[in-house]
N, CA, C and O atoms as a GROMACS GRO file, in nm:
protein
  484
    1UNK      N    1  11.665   9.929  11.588
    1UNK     CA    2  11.547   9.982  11.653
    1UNK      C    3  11.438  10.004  11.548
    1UNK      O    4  11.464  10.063  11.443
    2UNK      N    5  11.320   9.959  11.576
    2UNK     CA    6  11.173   9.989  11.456
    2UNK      C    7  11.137  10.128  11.528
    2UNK      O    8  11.121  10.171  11.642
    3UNK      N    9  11.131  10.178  11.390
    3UNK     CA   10  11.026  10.318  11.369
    3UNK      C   11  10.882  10.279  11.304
    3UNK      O   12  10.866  10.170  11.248
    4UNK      N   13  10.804  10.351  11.312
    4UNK     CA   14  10.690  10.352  11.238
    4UNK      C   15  10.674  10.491  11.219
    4UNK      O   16  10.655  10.559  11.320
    5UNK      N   17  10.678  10.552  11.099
    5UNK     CA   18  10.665  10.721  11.043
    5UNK      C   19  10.524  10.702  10.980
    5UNK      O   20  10.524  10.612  10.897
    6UNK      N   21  10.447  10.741  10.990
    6UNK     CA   22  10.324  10.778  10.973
    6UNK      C   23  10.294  10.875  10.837
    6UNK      O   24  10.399  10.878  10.774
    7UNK      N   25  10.231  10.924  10.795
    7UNK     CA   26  10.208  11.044  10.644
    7UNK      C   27  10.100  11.056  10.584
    7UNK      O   28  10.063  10.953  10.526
    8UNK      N   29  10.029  11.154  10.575
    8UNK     CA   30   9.919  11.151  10.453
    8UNK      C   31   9.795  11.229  10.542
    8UNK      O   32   9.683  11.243  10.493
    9UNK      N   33   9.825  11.273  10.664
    9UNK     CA   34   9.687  11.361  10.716
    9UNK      C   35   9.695  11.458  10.684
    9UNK      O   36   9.796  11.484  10.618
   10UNK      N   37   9.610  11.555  10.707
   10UNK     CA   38   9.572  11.691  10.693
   10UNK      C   39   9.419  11.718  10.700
   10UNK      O   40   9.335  11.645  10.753
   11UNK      N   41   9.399  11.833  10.638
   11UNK     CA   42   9.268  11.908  10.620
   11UNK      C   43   9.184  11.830  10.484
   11UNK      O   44   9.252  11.794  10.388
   12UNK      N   45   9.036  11.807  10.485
   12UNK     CA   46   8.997  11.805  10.406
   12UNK      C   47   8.808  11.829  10.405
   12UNK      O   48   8.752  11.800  10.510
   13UNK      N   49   8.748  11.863  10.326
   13UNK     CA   50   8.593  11.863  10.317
   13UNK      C   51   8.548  11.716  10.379
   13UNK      O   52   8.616  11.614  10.386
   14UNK      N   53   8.423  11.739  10.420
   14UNK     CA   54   8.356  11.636  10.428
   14UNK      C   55   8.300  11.591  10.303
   14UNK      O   56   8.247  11.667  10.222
   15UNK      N   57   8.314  11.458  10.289
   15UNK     CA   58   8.319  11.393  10.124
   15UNK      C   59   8.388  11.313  10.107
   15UNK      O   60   8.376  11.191  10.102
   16UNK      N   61   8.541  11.440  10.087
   16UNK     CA   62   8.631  11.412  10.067
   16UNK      C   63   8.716  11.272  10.107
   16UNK      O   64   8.648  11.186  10.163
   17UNK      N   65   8.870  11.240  10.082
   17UNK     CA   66   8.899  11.151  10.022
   17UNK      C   67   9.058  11.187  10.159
   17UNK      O   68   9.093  11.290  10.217
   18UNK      N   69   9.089  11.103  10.159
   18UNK     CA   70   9.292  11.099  10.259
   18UNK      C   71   9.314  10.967  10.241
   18UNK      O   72   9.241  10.872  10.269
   19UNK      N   73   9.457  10.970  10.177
   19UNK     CA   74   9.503  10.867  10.207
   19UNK      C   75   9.661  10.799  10.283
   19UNK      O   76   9.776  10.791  10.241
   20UNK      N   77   9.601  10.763  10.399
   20UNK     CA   78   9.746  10.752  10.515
   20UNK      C   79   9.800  10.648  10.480
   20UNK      O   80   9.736  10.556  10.430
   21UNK      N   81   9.950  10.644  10.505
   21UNK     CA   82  10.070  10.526  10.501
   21UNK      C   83  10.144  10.531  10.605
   21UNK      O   84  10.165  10.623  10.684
   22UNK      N   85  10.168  10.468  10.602
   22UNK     CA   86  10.281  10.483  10.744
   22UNK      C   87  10.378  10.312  10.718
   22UNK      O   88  10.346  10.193  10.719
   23UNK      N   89  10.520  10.399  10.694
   23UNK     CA   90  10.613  10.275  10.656
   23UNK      C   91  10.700  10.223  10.821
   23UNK      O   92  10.718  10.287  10.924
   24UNK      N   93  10.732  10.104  10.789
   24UNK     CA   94  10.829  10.079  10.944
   24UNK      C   95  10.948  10.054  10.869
   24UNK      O   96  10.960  10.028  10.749
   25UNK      N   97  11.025  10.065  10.952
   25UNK     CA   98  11.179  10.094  10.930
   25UNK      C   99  11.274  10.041  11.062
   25UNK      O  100  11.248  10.058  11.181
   26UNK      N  101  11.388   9.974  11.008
   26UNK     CA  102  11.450   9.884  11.131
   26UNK      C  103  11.514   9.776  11.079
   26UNK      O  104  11.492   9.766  10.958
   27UNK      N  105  11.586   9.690  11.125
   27UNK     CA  106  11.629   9.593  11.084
   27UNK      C  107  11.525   9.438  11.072
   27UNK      O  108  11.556   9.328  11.117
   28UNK      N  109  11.376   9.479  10.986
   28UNK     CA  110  11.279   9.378  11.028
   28UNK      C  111  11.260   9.283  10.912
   28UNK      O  112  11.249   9.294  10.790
   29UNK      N  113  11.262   9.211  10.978
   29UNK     CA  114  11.254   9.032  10.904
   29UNK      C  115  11.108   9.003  10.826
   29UNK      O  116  11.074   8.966  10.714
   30UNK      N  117  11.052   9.038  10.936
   30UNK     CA  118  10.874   9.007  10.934
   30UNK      C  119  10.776   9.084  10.995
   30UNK      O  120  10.760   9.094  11.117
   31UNK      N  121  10.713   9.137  10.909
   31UNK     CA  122  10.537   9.197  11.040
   31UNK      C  123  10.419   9.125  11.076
   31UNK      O  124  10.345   9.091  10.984
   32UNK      N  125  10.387   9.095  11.199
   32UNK     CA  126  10.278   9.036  11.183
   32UNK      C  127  10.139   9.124  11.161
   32UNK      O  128  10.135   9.181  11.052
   33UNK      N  129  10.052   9.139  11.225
   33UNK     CA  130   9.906   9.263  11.215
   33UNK      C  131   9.977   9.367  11.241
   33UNK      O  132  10.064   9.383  11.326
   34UNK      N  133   9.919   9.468  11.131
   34UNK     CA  134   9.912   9.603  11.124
   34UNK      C  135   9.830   9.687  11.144
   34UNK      O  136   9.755   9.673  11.047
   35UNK      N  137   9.800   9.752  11.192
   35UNK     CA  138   9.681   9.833  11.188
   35UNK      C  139   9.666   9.971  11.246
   35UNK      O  140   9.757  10.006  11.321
   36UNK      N  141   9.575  10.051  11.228
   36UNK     CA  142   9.568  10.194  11.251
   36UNK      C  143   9.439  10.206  11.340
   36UNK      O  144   9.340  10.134  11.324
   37UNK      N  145   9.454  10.331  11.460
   37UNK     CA  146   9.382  10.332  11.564
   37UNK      C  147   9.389  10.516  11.533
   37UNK      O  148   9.476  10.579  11.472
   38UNK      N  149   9.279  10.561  11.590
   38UNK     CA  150   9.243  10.667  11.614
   38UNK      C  151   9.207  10.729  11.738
   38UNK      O  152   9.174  10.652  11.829
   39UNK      N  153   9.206  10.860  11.762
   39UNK     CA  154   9.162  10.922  11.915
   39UNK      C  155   9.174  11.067  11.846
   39UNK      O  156   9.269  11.128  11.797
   40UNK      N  157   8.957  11.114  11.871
   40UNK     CA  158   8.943  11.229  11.870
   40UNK      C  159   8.941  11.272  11.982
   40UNK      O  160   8.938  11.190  12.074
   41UNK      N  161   8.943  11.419  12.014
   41UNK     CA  162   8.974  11.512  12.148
   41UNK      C  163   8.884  11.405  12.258
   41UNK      O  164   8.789  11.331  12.232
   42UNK      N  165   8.926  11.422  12.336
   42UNK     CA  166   8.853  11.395  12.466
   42UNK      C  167   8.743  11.210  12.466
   42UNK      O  168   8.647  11.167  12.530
   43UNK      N  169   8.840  11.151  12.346
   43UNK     CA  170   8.759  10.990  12.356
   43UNK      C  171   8.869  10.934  12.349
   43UNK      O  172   8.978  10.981  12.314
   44UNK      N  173   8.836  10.810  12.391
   44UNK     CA  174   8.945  10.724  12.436
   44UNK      C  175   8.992  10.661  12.260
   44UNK      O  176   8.921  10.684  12.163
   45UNK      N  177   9.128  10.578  12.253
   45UNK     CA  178   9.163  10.579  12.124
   45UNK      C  179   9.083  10.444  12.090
   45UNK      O  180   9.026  10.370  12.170
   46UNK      N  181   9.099  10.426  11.910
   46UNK     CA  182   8.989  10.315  11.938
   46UNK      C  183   9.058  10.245  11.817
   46UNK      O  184   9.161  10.282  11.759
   47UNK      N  185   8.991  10.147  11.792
   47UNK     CA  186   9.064  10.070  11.636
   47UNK      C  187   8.987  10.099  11.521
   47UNK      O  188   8.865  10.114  11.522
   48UNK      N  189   9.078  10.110  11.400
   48UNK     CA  190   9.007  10.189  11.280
   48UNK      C  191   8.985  10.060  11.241
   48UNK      O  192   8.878  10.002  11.260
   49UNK      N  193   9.116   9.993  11.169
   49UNK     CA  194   9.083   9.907  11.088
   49UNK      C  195   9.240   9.844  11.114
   49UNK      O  196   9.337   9.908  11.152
   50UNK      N  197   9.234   9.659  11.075
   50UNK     CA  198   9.363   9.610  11.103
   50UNK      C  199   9.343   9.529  10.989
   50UNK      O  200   9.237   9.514  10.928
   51UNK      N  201   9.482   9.461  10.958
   51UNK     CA  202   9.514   9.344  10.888
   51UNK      C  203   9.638   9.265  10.894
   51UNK      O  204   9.747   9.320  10.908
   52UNK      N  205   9.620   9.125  10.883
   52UNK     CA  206   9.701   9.058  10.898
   52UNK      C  207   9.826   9.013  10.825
   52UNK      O  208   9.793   8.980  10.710
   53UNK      N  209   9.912   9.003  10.838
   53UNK     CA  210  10.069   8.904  10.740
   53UNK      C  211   9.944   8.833  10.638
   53UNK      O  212   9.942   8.882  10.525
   54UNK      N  213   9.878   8.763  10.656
   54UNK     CA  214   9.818   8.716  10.549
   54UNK      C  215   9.678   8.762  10.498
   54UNK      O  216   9.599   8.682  10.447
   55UNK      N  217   9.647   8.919  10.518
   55UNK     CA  218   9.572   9.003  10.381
   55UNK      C  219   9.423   9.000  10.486
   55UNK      O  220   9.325   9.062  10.444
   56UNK      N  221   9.415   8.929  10.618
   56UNK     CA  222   9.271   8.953  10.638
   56UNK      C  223   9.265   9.074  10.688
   56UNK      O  224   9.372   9.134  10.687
   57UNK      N  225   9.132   9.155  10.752
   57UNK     CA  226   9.117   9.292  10.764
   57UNK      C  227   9.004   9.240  10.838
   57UNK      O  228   8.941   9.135  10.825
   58UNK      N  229   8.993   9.344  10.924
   58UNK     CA  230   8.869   9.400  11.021
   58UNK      C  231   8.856   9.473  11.037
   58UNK      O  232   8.948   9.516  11.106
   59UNK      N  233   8.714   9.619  11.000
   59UNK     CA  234   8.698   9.723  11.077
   59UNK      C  235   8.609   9.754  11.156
   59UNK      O  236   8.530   9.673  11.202
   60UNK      N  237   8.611   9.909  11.190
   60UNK     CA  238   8.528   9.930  11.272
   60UNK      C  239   8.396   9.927  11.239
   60UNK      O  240   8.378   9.886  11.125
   61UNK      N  241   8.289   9.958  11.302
   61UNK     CA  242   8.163   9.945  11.210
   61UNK      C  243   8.153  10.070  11.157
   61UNK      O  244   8.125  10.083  11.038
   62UNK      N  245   8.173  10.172  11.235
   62UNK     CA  246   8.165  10.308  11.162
   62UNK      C  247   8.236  10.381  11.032
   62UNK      O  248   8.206  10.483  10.969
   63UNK      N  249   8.360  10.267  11.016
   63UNK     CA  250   8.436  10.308  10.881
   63UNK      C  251   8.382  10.195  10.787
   63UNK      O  252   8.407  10.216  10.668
   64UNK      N  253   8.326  10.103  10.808
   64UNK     CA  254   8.333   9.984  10.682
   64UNK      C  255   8.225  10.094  10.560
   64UNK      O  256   8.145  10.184  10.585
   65UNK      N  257   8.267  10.038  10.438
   65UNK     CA  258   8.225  10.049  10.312
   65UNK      C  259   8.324  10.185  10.314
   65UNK      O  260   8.359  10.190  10.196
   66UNK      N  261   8.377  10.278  10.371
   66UNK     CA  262   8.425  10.381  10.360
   66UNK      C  263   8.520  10.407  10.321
   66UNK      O  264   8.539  10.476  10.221
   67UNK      N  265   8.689  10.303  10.467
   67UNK     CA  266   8.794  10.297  10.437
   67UNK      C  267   8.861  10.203  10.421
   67UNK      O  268   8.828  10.092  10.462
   68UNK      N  269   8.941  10.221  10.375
   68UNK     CA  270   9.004  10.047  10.320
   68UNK      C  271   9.145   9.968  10.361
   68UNK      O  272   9.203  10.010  10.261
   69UNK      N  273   9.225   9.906  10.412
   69UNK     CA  274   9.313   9.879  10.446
   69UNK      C  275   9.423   9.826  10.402
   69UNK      O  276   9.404   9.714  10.449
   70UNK      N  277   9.536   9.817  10.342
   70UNK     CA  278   9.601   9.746  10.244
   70UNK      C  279   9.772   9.747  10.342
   70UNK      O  280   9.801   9.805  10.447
   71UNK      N  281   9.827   9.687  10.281
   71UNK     CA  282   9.954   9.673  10.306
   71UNK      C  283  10.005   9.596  10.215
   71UNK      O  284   9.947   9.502  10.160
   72UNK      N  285  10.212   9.668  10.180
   72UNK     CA  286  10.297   9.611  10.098
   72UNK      C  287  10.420   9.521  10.182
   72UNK      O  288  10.506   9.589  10.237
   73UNK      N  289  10.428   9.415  10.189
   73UNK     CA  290  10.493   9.359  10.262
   73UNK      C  291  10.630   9.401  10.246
   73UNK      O  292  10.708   9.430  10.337
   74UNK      N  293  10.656   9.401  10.098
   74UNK     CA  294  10.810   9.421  10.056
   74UNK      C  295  10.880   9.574  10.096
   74UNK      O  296  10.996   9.614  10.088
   75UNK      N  297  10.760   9.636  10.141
   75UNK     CA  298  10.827   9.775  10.168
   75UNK      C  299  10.795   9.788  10.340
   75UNK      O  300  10.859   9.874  10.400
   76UNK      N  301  10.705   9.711  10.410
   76UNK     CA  302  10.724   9.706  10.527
   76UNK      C  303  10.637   9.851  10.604
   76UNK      O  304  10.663   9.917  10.704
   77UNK      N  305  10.476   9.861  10.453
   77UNK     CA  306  10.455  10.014  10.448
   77UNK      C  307  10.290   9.927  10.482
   77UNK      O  308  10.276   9.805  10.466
   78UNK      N  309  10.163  10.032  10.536
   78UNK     CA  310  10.012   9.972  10.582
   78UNK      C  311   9.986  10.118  10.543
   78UNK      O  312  10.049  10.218  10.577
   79UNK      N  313   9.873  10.104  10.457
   79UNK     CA  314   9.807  10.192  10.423
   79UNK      C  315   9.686  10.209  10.478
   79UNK      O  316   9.649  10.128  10.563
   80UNK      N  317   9.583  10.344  10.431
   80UNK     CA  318   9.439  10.339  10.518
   80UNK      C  319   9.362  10.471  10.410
   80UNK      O  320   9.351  10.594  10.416
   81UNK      N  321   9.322  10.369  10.319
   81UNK     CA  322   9.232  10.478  10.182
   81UNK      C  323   9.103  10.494  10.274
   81UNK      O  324   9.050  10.417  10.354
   82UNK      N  325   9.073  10.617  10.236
   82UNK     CA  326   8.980  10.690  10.347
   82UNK      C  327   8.869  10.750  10.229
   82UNK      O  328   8.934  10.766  10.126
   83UNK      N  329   8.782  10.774  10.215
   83UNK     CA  330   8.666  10.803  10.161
   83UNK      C  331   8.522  10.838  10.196
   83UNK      O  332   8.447  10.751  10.239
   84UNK      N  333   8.484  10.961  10.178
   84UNK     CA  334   8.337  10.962  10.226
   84UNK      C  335   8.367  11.036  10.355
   84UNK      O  336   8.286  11.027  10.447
   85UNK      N  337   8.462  11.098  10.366
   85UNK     CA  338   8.496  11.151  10.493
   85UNK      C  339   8.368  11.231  10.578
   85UNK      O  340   8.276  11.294  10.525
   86UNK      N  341   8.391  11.209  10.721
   86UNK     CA  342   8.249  11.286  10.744
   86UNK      C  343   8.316  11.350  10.853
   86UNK      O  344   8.410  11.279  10.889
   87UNK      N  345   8.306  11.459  10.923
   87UNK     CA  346   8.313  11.504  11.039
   87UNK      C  347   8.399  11.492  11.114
   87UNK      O  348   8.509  11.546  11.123
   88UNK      N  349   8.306  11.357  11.219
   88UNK     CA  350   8.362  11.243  11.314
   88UNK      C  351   8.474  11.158  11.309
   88UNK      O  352   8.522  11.094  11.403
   89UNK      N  353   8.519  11.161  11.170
   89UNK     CA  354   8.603  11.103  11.172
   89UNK      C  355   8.759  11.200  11.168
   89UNK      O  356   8.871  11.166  11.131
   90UNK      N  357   8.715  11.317  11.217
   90UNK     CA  358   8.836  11.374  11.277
   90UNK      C  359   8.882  11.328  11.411
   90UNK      O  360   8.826  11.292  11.515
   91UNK      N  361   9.028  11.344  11.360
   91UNK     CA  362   9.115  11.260  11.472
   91UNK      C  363   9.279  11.247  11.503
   91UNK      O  364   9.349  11.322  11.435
   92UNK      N  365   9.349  11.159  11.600
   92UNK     CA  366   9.490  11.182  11.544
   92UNK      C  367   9.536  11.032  11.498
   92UNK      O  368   9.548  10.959  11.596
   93UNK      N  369   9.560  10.975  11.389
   93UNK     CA  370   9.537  10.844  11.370
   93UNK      C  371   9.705  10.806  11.383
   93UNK      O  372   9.815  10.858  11.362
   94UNK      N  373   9.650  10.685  11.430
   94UNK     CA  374   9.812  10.635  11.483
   94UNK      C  375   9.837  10.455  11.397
   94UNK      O  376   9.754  10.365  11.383
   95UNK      N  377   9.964  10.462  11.362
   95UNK     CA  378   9.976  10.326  11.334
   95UNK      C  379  10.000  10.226  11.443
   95UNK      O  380  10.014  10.264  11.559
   96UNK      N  381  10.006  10.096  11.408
   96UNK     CA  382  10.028   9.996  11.506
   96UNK      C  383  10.093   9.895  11.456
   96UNK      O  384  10.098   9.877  11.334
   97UNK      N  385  10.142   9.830  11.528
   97UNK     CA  386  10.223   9.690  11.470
   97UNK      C  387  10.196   9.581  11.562
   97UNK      O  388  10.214   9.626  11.675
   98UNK      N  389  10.169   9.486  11.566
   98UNK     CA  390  10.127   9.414  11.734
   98UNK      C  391  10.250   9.363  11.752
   98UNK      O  392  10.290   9.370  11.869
   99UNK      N  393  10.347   9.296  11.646
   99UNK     CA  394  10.443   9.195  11.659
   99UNK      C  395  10.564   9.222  11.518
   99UNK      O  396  10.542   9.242  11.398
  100UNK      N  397  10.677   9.214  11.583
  100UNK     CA  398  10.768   9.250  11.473
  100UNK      C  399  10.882   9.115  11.453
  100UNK      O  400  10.867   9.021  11.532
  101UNK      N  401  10.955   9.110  11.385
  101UNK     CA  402  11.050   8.944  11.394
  101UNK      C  403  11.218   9.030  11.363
  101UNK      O  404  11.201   9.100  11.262
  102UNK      N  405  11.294   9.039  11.390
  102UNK     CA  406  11.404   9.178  11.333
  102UNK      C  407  11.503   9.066  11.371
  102UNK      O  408  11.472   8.955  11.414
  103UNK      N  409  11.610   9.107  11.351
  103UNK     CA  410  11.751   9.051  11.308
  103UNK      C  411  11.763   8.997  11.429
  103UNK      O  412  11.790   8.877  11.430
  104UNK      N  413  11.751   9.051  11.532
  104UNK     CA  414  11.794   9.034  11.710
  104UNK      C  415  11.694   8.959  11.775
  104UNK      O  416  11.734   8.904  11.877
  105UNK      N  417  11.552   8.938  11.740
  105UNK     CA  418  11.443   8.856  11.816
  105UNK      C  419  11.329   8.929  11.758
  105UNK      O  420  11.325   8.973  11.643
  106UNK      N  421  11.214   8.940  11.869
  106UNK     CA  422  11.079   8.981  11.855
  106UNK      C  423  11.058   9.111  11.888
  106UNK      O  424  11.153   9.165  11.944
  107UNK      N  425  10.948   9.185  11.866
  107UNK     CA  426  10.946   9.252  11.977
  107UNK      C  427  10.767   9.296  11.946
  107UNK      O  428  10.701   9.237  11.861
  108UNK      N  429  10.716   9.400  12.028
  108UNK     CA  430  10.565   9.365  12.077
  108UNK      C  431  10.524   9.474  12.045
  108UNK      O  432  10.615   9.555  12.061
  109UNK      N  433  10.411   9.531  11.999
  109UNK     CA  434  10.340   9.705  12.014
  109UNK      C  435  10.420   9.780  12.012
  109UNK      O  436  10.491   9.814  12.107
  110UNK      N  437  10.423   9.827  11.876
  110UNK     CA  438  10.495   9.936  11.831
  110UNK      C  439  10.375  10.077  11.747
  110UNK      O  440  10.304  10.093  11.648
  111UNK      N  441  10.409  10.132  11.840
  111UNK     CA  442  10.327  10.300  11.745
  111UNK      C  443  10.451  10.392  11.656
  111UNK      O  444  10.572  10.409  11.642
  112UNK      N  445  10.329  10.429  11.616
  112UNK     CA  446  10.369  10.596  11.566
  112UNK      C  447  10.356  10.676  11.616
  112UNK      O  448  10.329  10.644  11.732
  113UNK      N  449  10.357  10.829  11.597
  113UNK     CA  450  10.331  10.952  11.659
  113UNK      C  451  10.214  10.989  11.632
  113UNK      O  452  10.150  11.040  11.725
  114UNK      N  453  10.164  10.978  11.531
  114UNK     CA  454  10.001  10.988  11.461
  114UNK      C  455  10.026  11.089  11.373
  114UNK      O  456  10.113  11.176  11.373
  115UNK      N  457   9.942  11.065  11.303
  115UNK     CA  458   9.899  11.225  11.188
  115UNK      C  459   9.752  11.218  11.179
  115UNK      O  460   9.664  11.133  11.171
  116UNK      N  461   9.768  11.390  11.187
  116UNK     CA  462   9.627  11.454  11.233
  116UNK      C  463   9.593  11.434  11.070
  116UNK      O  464   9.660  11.437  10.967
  117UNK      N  465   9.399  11.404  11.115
  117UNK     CA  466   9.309  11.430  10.999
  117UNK      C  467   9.179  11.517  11.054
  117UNK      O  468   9.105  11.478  11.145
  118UNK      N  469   9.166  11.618  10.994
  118UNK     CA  470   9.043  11.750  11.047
  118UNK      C  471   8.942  11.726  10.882
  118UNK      O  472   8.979  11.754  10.768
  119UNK      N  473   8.873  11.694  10.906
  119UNK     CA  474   8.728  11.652  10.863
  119UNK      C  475   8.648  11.824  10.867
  119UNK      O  476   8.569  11.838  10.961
  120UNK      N  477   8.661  11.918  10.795
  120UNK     CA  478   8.530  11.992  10.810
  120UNK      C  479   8.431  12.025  10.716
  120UNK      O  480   8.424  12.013  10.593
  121UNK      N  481   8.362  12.067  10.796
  121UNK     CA  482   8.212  12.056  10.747
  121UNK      C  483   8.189  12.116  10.617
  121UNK      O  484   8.076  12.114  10.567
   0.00000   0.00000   0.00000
């Protein structure tokens, strides 16, 4: 069975700096896109930033130049360096997986639980 454990939110100034990981765990062969989605109180969840098995990335418009996206294949871990933190970008950020390849077959959309990030002023 894939997990995705999430790590690295909390409290910080606006400015300031977080940096989330979130490793998967399971009997997995291969990941395809990774990526991390967010949902502050009362908005619908949205996409931060993703990247692919092969290193491309897309974000949102509101995080580019800000946060950054990386992933280690060999550890099966997607990171999300955060910088310039402002406010708004409090939230409960969740990982994602679109597609997994594991010992037994495929399997499709996999989350995390999220970890909170509080942005204050």
């Amino acid at each position: 069975q894939v997990q995705l454990v999430e790590s690295g939110g909390g409290l910080v100034q606006a400015g300031g700096s977080l940096r989330l990981s979130c490793a998967a765990s399971g009997s997995i062969v291969s990941i395809n896109a990774m990526g991390w989605y967010r949902q502050a109180p009362g908005k619908q969840r949205e996409l931060v930033a993703r990247i692919t098995s092969a290193g491309s990335t897309n974000y949102a418009e509101s995080v580019k130049g800000r946060f950054t996206i990386s992933r280690d294949n060999a550890k099966n871990t997607v990171y999300l360096q955060m910088n310039s933190l402002k406010t708004e970008d409090t939230a409960v950020y969740y990982c994602n997986v679109d597609r997994i390849r594991t010992m037994t077959g495929y399997g499709t959309d996999y989350w995390g639980k999220g970890t909170p990030v509080t942005v204050s002023s």
